[in-house]
N, CA, C and O atoms as a Tinker XYZ file with bonds, in Angstrom:
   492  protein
     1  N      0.840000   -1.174000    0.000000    73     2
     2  CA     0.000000    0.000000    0.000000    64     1     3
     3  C      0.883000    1.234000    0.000000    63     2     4     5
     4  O      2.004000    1.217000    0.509000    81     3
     5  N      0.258000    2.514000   -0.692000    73     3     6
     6  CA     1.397000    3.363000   -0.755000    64     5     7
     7  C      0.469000    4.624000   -0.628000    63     6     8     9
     8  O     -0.256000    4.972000   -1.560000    81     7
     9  N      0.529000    5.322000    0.627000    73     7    10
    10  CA    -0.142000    6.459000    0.882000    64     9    11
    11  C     -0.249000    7.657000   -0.027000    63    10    12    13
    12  O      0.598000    8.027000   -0.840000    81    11
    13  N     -1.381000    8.191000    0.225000    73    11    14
    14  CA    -0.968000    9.832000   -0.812000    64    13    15
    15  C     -1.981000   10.493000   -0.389000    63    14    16    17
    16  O     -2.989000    9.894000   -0.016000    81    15
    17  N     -1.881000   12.091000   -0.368000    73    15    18
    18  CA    -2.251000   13.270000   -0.053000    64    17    19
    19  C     -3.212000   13.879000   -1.335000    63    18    20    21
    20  O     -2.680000   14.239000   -2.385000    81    19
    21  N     -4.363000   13.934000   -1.168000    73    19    22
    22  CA    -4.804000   14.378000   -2.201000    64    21    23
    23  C     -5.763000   15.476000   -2.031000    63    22    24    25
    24  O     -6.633000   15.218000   -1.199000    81    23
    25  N     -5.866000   16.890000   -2.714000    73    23    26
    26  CA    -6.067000   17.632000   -1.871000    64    25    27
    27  C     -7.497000   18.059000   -3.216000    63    26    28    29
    28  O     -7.227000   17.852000   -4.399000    81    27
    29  N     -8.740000   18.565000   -2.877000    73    27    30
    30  CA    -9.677000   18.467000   -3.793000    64    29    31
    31  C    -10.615000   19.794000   -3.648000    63    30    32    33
    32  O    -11.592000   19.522000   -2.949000    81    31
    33  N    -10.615000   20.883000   -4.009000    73    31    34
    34  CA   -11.304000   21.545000   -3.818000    64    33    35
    35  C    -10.761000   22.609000   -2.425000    63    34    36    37
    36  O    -11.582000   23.119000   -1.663000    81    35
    37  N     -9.331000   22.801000   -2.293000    73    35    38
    38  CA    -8.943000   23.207000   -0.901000    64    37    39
    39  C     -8.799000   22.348000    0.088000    63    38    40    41
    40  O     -7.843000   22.531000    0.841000    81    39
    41  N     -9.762000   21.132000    0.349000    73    39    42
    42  CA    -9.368000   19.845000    1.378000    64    41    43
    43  C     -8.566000   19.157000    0.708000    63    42    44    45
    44  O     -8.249000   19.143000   -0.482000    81    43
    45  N     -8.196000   18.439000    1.823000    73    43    46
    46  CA    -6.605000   17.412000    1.917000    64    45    47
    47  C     -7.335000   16.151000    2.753000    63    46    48    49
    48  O     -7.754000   16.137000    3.910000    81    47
    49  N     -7.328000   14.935000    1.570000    73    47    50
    50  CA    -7.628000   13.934000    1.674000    64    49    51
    51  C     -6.543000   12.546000    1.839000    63    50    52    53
    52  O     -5.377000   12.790000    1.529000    81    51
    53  N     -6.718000   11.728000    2.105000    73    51    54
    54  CA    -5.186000   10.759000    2.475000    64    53    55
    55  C     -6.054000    9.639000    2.359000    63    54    56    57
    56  O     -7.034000    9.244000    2.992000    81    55
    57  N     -5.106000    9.044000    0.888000    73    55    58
    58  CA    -5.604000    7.848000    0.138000    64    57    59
    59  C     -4.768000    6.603000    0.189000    63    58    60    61
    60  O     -3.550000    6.786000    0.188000    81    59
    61  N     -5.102000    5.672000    0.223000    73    59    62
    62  CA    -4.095000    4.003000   -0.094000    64    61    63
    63  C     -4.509000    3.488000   -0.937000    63    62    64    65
    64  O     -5.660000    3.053000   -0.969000    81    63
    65  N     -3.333000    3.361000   -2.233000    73    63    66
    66  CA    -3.517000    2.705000   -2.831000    64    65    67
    67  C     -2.278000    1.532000   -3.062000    63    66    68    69
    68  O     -1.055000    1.601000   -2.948000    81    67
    69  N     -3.523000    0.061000   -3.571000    73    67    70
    70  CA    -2.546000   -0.631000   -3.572000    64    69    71
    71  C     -2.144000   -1.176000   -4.900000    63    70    72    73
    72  O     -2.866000   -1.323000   -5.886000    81    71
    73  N     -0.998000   -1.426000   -4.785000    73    71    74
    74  CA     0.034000   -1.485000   -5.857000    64    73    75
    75  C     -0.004000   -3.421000   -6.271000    63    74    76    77
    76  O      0.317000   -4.238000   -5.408000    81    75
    77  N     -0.348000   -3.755000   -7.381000    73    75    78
    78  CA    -0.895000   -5.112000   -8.081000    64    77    79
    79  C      0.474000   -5.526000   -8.434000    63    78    80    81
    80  O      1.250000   -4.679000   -8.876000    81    79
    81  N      0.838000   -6.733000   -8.282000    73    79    82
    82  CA     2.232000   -7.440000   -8.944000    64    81    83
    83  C      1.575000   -7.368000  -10.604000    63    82    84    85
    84  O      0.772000   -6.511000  -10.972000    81    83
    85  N      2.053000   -8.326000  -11.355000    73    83    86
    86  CA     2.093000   -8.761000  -12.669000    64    85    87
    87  C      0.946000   -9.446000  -13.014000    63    86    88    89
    88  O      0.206000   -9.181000  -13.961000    81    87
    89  N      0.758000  -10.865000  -11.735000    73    87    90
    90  CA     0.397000  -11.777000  -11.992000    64    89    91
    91  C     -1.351000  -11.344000  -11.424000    63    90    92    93
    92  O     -2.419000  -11.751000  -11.880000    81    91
    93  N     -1.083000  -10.374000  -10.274000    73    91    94
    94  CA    -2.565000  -10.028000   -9.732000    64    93    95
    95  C     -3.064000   -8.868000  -10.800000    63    94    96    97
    96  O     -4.267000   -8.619000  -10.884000    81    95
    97  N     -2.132000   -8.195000  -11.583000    73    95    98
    98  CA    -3.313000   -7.823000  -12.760000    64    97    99
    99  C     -3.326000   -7.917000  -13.855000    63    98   100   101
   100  O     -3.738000   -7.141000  -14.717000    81    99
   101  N     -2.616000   -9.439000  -13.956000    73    99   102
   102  CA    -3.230000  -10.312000  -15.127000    64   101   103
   103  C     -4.701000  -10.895000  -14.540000    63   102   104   105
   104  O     -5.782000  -10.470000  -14.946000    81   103
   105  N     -4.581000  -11.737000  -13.717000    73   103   106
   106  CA    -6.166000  -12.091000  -12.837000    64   105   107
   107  C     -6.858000  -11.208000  -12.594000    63   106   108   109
   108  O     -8.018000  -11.400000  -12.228000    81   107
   109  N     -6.171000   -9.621000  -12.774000    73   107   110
   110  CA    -7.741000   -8.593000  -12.287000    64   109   111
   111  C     -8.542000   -8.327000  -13.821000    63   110   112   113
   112  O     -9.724000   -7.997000  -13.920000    81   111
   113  N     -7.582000   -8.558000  -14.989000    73   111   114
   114  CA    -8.191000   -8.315000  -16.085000    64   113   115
   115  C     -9.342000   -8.903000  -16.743000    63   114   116   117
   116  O    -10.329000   -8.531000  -17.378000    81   115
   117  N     -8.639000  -10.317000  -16.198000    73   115   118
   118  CA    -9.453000  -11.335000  -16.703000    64   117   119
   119  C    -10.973000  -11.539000  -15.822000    63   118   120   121
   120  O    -11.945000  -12.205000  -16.177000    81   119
   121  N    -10.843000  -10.934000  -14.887000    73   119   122
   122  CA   -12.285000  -11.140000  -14.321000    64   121   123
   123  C    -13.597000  -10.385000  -14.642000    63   122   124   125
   124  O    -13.512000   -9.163000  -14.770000    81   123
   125  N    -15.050000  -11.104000  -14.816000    73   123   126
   126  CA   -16.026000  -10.371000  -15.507000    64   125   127
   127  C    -16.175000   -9.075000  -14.660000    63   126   128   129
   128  O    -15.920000   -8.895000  -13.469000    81   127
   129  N    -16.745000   -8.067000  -15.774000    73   127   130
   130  CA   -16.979000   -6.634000  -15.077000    64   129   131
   131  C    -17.983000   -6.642000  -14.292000    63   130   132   133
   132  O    -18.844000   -7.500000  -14.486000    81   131
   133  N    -18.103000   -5.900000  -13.439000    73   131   134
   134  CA   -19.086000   -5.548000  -11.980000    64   133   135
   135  C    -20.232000   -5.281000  -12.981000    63   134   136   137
   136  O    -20.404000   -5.167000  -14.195000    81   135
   137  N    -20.777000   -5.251000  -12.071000    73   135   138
   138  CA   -22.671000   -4.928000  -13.472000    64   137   139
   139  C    -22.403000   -3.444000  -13.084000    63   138   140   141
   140  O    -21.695000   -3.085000  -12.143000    81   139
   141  N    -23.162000   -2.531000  -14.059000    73   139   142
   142  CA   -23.116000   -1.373000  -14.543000    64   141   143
   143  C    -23.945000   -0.163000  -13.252000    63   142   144   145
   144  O    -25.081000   -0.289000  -12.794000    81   143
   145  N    -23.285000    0.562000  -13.039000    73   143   146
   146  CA   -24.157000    1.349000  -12.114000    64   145   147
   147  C    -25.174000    2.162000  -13.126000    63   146   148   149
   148  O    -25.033000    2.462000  -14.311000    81   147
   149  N    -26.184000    2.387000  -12.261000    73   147   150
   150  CA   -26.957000    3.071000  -12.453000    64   149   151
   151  C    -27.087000    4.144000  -12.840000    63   150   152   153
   152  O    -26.631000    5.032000  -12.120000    81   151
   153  N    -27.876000    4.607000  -14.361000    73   151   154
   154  CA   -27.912000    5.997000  -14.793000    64   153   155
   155  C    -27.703000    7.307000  -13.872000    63   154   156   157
   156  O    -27.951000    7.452000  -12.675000    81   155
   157  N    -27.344000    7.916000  -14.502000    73   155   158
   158  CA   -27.307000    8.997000  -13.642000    64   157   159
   159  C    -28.876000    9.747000  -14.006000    63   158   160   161
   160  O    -29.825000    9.114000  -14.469000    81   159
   161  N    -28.887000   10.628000  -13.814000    73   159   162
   162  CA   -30.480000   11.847000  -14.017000    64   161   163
   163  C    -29.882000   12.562000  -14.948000    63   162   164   165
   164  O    -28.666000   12.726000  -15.040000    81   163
   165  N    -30.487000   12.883000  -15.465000    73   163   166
   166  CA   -30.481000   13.913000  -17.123000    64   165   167
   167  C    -29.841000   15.454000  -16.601000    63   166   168   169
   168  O    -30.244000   16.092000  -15.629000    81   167
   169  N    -29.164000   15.691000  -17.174000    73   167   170
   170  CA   -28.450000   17.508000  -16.134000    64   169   171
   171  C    -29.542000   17.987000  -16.746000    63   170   172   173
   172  O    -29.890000   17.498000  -17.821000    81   171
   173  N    -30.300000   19.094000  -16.110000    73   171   174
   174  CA   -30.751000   20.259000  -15.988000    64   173   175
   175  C    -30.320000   20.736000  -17.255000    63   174   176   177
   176  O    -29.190000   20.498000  -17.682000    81   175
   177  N    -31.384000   21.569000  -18.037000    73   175   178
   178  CA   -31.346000   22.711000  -18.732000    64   177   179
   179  C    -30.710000   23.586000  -18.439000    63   178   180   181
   180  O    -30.994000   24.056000  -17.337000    81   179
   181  N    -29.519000   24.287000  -19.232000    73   179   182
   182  CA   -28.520000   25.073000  -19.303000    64   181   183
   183  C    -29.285000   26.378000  -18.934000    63   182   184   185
   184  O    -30.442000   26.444000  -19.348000    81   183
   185  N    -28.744000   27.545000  -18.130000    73   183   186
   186  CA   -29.391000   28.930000  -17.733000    64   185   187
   187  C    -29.296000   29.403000  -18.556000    63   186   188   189
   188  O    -28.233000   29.281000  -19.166000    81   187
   189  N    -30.444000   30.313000  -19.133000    73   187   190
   190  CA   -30.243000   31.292000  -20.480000    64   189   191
   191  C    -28.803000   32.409000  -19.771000    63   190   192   193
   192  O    -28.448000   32.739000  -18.639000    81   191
   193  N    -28.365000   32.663000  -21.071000    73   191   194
   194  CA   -27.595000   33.601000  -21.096000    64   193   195
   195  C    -27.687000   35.363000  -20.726000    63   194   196   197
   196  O    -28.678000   36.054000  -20.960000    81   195
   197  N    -26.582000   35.784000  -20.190000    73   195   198
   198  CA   -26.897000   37.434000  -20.013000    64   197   199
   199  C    -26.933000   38.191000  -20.896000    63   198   200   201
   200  O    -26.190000   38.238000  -21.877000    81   199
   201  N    -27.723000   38.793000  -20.650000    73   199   202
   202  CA   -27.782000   39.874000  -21.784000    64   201   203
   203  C    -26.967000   40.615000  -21.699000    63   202   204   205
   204  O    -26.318000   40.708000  -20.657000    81   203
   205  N    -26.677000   41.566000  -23.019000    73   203   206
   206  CA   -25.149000   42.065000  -23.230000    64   205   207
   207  C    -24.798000   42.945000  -22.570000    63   206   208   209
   208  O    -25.554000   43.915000  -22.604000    81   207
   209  N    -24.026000   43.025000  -22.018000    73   207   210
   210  CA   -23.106000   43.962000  -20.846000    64   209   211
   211  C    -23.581000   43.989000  -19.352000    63   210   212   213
   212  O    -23.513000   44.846000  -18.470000    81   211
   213  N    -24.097000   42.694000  -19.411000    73   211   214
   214  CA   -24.920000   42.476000  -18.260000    64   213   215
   215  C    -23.540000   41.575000  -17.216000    63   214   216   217
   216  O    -22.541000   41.044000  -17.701000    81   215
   217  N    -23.799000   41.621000  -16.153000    73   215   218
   218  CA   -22.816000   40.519000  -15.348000    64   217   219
   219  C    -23.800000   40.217000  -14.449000    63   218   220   221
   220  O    -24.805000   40.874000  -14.177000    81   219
   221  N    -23.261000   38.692000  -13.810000    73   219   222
   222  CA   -23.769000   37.587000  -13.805000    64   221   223
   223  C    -23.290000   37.397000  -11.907000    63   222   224   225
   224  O    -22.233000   37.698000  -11.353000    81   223
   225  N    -24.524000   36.806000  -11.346000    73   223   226
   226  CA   -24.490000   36.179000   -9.995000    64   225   227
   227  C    -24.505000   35.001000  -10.183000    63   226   228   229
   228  O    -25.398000   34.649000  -10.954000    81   227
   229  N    -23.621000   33.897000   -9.636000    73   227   230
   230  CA   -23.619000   33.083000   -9.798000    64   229   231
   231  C    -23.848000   31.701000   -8.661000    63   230   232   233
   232  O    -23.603000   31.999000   -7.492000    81   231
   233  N    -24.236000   30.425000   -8.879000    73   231   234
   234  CA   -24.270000   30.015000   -7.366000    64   233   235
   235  C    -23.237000   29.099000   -6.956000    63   234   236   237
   236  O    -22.688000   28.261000   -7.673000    81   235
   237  N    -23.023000   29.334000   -5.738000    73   235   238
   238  CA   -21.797000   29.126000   -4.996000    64   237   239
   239  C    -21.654000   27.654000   -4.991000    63   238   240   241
   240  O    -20.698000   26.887000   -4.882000    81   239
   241  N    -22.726000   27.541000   -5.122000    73   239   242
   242  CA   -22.858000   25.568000   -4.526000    64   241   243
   243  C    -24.101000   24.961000   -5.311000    63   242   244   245
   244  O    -25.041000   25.666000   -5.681000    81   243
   245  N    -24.033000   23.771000   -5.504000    73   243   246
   246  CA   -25.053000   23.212000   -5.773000    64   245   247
   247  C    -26.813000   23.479000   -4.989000    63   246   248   249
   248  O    -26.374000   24.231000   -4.119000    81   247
   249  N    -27.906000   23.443000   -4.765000    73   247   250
   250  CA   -28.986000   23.433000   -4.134000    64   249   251
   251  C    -30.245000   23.984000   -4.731000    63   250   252   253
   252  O    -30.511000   24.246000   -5.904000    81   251
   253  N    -30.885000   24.083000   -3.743000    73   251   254
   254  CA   -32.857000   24.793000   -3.925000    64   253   255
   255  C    -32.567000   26.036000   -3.590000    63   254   256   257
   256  O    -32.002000   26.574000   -2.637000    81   255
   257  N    -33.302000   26.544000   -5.025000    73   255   258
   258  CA   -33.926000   28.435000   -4.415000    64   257   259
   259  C    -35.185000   28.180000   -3.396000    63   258   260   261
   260  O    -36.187000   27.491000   -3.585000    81   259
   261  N    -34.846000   28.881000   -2.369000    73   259   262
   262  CA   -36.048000   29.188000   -1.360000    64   261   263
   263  C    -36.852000   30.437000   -1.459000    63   262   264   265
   264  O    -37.963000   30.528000   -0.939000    81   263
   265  N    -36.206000   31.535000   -2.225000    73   263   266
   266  CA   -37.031000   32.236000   -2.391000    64   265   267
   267  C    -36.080000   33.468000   -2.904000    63   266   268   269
   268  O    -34.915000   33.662000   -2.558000    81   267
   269  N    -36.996000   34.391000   -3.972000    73   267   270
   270  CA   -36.081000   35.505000   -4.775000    64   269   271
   271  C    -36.727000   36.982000   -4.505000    63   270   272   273
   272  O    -37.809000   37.373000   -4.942000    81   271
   273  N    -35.689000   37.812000   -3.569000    73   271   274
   274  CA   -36.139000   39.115000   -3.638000    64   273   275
   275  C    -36.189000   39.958000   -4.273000    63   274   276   277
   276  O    -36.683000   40.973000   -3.782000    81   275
   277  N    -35.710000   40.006000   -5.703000    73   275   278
   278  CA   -35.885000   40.857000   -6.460000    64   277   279
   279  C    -36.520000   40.528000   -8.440000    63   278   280   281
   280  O    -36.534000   39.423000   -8.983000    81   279
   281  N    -36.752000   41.239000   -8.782000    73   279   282
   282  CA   -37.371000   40.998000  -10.075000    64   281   283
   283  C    -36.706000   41.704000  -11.228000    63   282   284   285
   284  O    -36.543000   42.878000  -10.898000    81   283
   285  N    -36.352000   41.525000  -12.184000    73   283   286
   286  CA   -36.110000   42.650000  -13.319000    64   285   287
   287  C    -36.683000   43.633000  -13.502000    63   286   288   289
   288  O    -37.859000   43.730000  -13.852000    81   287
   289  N    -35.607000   44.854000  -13.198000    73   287   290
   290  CA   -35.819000   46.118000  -13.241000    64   289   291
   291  C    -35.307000   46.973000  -11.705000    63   290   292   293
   292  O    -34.756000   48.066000  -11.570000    81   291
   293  N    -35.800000   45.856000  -10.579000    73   291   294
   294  CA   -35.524000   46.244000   -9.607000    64   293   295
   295  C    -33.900000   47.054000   -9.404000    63   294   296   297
   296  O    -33.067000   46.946000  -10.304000    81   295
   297  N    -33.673000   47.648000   -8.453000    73   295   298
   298  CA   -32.168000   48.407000   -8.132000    64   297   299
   299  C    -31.853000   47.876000   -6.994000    63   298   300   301
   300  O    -32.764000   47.782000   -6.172000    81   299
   301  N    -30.443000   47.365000   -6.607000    73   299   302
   302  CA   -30.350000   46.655000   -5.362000    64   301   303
   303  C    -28.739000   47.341000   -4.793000    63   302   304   305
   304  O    -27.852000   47.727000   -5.555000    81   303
   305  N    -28.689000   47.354000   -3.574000    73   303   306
   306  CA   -27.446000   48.025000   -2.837000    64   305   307
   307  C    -26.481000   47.124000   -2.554000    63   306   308   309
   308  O    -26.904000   45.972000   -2.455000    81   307
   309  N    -25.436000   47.260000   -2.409000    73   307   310
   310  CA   -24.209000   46.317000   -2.036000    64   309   311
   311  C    -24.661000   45.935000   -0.319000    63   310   312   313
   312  O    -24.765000   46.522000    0.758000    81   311
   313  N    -24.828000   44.614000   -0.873000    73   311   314
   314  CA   -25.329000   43.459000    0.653000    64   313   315
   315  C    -26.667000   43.403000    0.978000    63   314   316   317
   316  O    -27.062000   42.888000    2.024000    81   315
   317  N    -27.417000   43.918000    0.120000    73   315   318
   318  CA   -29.020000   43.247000    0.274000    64   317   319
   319  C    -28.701000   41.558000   -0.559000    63   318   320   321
   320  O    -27.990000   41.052000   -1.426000    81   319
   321  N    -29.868000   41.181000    0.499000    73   319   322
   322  CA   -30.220000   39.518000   -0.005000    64   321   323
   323  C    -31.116000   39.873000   -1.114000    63   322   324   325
   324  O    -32.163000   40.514000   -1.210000    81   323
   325  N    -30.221000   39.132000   -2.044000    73   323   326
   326  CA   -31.229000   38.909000   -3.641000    64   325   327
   327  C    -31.897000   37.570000   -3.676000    63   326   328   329
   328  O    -33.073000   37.381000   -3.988000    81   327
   329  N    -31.135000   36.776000   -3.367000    73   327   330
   330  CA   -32.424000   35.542000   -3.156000    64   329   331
   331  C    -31.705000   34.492000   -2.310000    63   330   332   333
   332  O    -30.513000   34.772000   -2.189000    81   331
   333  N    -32.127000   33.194000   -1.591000    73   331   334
   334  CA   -31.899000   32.646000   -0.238000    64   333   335
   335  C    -31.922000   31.285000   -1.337000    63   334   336   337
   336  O    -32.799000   30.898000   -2.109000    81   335
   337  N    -30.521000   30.751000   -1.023000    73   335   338
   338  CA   -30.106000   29.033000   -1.707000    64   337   339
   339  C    -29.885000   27.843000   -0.545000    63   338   340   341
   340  O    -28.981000   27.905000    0.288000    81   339
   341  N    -30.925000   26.677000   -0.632000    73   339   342
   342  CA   -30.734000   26.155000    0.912000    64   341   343
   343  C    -30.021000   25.054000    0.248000    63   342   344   345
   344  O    -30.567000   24.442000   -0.670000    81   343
   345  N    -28.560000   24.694000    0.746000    73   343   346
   346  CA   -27.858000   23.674000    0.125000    64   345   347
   347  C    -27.630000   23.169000    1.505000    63   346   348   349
   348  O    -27.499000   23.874000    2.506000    81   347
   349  N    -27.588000   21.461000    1.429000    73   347   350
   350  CA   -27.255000   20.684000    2.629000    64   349   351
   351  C    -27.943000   20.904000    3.676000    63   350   352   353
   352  O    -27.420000   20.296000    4.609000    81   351
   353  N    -28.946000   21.524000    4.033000    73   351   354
   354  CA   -30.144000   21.818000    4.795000    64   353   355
   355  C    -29.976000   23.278000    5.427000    63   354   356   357
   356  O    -30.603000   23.518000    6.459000    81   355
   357  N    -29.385000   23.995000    5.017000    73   355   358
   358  CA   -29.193000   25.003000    5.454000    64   357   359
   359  C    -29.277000   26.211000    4.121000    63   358   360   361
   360  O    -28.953000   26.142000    2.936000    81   359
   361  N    -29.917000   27.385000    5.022000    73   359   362
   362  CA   -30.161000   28.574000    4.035000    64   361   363
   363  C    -28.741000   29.717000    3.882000    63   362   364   365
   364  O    -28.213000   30.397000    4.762000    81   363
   365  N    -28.472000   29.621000    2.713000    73   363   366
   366  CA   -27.422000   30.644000    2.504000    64   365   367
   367  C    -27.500000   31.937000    1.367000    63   366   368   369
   368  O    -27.426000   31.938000    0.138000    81   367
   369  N    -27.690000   33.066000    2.406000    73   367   370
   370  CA   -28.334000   34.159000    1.802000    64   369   371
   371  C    -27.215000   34.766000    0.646000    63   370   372   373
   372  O    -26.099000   35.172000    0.973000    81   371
   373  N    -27.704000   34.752000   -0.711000    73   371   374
   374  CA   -26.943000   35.153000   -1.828000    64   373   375
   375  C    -27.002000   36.311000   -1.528000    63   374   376   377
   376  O    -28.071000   36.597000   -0.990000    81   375
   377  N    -25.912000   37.593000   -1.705000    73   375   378
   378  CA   -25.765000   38.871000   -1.388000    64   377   379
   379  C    -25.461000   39.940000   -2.789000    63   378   380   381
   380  O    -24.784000   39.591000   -3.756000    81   379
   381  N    -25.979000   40.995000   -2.672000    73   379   382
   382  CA   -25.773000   42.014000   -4.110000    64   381   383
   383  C    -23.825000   42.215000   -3.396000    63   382   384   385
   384  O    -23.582000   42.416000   -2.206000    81   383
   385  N    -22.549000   42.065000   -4.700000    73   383   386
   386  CA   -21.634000   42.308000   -4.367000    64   385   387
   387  C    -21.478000   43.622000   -4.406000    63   386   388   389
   388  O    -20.447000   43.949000   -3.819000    81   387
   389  N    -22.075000   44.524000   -4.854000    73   387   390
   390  CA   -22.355000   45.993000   -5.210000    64   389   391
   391  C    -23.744000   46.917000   -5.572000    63   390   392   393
   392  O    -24.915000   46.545000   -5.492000    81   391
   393  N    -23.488000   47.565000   -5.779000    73   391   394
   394  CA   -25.323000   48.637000   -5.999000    64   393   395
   395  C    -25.343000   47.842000   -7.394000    63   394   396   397
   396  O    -24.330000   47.246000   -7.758000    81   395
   397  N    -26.387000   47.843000   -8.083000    73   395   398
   398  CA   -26.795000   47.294000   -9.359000    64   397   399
   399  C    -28.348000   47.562000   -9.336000    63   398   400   401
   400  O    -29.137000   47.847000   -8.435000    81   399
   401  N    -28.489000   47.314000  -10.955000    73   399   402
   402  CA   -29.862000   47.271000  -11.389000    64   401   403
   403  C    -30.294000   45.552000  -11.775000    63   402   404   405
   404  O    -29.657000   44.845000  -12.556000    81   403
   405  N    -31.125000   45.271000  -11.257000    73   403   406
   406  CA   -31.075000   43.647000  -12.257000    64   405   407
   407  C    -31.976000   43.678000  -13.893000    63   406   408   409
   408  O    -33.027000   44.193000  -14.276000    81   407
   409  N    -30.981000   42.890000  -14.487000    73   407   410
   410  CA   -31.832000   42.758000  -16.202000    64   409   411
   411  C    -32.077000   41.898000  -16.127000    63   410   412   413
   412  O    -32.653000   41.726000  -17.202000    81   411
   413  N    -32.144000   40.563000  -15.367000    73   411   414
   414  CA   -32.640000   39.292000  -15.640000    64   413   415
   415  C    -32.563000   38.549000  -13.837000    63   414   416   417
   416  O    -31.775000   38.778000  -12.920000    81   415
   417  N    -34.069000   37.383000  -13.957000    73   415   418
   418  CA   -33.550000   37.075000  -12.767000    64   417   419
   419  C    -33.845000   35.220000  -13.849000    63   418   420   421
   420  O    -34.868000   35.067000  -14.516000    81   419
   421  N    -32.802000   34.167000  -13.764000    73   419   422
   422  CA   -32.998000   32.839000  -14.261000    64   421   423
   423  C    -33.708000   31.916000  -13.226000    63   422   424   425
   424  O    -34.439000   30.957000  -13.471000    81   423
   425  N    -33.444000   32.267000  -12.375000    73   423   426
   426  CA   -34.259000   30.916000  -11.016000    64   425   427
   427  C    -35.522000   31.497000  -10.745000    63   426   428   429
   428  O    -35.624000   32.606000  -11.269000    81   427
   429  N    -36.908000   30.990000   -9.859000    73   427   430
   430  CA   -37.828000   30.665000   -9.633000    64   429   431
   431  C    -37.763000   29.953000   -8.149000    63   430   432   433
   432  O    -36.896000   29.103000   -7.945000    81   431
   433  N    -38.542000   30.258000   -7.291000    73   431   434
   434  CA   -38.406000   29.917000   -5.893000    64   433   435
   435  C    -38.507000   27.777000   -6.324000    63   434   436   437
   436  O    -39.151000   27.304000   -7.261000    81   435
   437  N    -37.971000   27.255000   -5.671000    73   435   438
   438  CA   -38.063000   26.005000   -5.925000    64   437   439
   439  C    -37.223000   24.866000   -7.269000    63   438   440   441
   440  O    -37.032000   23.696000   -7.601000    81   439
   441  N    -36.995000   26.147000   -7.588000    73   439   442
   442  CA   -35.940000   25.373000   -8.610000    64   441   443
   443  C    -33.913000   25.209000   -8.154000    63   442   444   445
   444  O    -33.151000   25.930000   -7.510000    81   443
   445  N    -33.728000   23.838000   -8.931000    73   443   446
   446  CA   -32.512000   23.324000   -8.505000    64   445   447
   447  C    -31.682000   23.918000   -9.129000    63   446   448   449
   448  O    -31.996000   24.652000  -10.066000    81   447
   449  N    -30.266000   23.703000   -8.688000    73   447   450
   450  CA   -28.898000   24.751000   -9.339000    64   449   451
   451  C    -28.122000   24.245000   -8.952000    63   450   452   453
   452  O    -27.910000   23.784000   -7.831000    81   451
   453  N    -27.213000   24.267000  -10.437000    73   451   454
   454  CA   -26.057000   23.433000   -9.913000    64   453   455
   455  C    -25.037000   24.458000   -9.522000    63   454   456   457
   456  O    -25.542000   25.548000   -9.255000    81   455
   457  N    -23.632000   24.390000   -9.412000    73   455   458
   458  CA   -22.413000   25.198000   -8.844000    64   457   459
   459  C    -22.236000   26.331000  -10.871000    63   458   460   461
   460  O    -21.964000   25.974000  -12.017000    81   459
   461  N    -22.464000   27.203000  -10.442000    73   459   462
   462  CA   -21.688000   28.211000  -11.205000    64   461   463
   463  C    -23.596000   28.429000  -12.234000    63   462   464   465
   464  O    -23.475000   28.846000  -13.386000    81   463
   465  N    -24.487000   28.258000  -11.941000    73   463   466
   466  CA   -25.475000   28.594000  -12.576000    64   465   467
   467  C    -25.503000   30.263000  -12.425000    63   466   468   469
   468  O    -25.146000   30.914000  -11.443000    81   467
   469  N    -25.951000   30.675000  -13.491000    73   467   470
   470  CA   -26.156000   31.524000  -13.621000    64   469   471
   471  C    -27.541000   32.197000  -12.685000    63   470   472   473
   472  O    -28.598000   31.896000  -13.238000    81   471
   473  N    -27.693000   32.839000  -11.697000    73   471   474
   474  CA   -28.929000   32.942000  -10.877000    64   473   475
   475  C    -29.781000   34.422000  -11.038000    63   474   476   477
   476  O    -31.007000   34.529000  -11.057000    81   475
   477  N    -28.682000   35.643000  -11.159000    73   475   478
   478  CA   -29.030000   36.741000  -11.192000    64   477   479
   479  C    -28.399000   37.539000  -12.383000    63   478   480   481
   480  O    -27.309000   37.945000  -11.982000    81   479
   481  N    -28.612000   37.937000  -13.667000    73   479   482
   482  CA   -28.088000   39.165000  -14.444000    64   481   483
   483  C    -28.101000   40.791000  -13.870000    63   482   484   485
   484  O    -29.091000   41.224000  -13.281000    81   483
   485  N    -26.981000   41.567000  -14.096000    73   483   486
   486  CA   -27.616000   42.361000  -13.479000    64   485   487
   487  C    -26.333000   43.694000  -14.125000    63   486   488   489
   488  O    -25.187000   43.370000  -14.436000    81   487
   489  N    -26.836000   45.094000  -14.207000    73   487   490
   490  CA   -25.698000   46.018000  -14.600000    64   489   491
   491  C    -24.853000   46.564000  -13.438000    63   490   492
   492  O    -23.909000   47.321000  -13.663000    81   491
């Protein structure tokens, strides 16, 4: 077995792996394959795009919109909650990084998101 440090996303993970002679992976080759895991789920529909010269809120993490405070057109201040993402059972309030106007909002209270969706357009 031969240890290793593997670090994924900022964490540091510590793995063993073991190391096969000749003869153990000639016998690992030859053995029938494991049955097939299970489909995955279809990804989600891609977020429409921003409109031009628009910039983009994005979500931090995978999860559920719980709910969206603002609408297109609205004007929002640096650190109002624009809308509340509950990932892993917990609510994490998305924040305006600056004053802005929004041109687009893509989520809907109840809809899923993956990491880097597009959630809020905004000037």
């Amino acid at each position: 077995m031969r240890k290793y440090i593997v670090k994924v996303n900022g964490s540091a993970y510590e793995v063993e792996i073991e190391e096969l002679s000749a003869e153990e992976t000639m016998n690992f080759e030859t053995k029938p394959a494991a049955p097939a895991a299970p489909a995955a789920p279809a990804p989600a529909a891609p977020a429409p795009a921003a409109p031009a010269g628009g910039k983009n809120i994005t979500a931090p993490m995978p999860g559920s919109i719980i709910s969206v405070s603002v609408k297109p057109g609205d004007t929002f201040r640096s650190g109002q909650v624009l809308l509340v993402l509950e990932a892993m059972k917990m609510e994490n309030e998305i924040m305006a990084p600056h004053d802005g106007k929004v041109l687009a909002v893509n989520v809907s209270a109840g809809a899923s998101v993956n990491s880097g969706d597009v959630l809020i357009s905004y000037e």
